[in-house]
C-alpha positions, 0 to 999 in steps of 0.5 A: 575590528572591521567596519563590517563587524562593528556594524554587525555588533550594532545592528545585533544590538538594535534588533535584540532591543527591537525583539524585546520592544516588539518593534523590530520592523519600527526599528529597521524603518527608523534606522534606515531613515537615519541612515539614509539621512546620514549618506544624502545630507551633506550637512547632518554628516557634517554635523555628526563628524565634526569634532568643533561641535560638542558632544552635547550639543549634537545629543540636544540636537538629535534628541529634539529631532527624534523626540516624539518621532522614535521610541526612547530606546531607539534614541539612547541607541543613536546617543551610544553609536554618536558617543562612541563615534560610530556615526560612520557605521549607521549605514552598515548598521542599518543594512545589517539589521535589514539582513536580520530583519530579512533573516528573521522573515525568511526572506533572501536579497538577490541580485540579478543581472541581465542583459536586457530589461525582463519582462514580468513572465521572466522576473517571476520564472526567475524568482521562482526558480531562485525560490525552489533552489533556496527554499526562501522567499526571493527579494530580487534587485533586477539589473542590466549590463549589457556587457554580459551579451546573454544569460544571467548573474545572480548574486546571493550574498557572497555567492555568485552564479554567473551563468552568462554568455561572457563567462561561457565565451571567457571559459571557451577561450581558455580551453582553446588556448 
């Protein structure tokens, strides 16, 4: 099974213990603060990954660290995903559950790529019309590559839309040759 899809499992996991919890949006914030941990903390990956700890030891240290801080569901949680050393997965956990989440509110991630920094007018024509096309509410990430010299690229999901000037002069191109 792919990273991707133990990750998938795990999150699938965590939200439907959310649901029942009525804490779903409490679980998306607590797992991505852990994983964000796990990916900026050299020392607490460290400690996570090294098999010189013990298994033990590492549950003590996590249940103290969370204790009062996130509900026991959520703690037994962390204790399965460190006890079946799925630690390394928390990321893709956390960004799975954060298209559950996403999903759920009807909410659609985009990113959009630009030649240049836009304007509020121009990020709100583009969400707008990204919101029509999809019929979901657009959570854009803007970005800027000049290297694209016009146009656009969104990207939802696996589906790209390249609608910049490169790609145009890149098709031209090969018509010609």
């Amino acid at each position: 099974m792919s990273g991707s899809a133990v990750a998938r499992n795990y999150a699938a996991t965590l939200f439907e213990l959310g649901v029942r919890e009525e804490s779903v949006e409490r679980y998306g914030e607590l797992i991505a603060g852990v994983s964000a941990i796990y990916e900026e903390e050299s020392a607490f990956q460290r400690f996570l990954d090294t098999p010189r700890i013990s298994m033990e030891e590492k549950k003590k240290v996590l249940r103290r660290t969370f204790e009062g801080q996130a509900p026991e569901v959520f703690i037994r949680f962390l204790m399965v995903v460190l006890e079946r050393r799925r630690q390394r997965v928390l990321p893709g956990i956390a960004e799975a559950y954060q298209d559950s989440l996403d999903e759920r509110a009807g909410r659609l991630r985009t990113a959009v790529t630009l030649p240049f920094q836009p304007d509020d007018a121009l990020k709100a024509h583009i969400v707008g019309s990204l919101e029509e096309r999809f019929g979901k509410q657009v959570v854009p990430d803007f970005r800027l590559d000049p290297a694209i010299l016009g146009g656009l690229i969104v990207r939802v999901g696996d589906q790209l839309m390249d609608a910049s000037l490169r790609r145009q002069l890149e098709r031209l191109k090969w018509e010609l040759i």
